[in-house]
N, C-alpha and C positions, 0 to 999 in steps of 0.2 A: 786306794788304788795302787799307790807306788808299793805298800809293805805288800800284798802282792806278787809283785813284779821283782822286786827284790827277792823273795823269799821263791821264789821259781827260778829266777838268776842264779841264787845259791848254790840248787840243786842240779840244775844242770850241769853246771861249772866243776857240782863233787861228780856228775856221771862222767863229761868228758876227762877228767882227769886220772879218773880209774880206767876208764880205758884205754889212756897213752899211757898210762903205768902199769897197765896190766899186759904179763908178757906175750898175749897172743893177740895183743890189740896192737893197734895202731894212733901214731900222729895224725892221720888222716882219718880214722875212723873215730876219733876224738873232735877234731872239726867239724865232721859230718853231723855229729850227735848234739853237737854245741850250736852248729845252725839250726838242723832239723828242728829238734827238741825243745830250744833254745830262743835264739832271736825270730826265727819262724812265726812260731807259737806266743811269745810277748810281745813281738810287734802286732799281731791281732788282738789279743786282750788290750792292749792300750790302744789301739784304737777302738774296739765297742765301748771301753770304760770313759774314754775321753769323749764320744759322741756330747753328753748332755754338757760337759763344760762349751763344747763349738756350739753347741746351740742356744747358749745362752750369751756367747759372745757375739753369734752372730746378729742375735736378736735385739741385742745393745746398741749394735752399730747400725742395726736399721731405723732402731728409733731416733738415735742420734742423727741421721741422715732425715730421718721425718718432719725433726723439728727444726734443723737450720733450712729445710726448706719452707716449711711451714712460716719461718719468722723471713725469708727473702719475700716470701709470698706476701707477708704482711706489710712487711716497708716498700712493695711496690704497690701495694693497693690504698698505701694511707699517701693523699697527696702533699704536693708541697704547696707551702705556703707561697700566695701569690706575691709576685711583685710590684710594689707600688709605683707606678710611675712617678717621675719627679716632676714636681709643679711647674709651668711653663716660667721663664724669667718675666721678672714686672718690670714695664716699662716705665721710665725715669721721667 
């Protein structure tokens, strides 16, 4: 996913720079081409590419959530041990 993202970073990075170094470009049409083209465009490919890692984290966490409830669920349903009362004192 990241070589990717890197590898489109690159190219961007060589288009905005030929157009601030090219003489009927601009610094601001350099910018434009480096958002547009650029963070635009790989901030969406990282997020569809990153979907299945969120969905596996999320689903970690619910199961982890499943089972410390599951195990409170169980230590209140297992009782406690009674207490014994203490034998009355014997008289002397």
């Amino acid at each position: 996913m990241y070589l990717i993202l890197i590898a489109w970073f690159y190219v961007v990075l060589m288009m905005a720079i030929a157009e601030a170094t090219n003489p009927a470009g601009s610094l601001l049409g350099a910018c434009i081409t480096f958002a547009l083209y650029g963070l635009l465009p790989m901030g969406i490919v990282a997020y569809i590419l990153g979907t299945p890692m969120r969905k596996r984290r999320l689903r970690a966490q619910r199961e982890a959530e499943q089972r410390a409830w599951d195990a409170a669920q169980a230590q209140q349903a297992t009782p406690a041990p009674a207490a014994q009362e203490p034998a009355p004192p014997s008289a002397p």
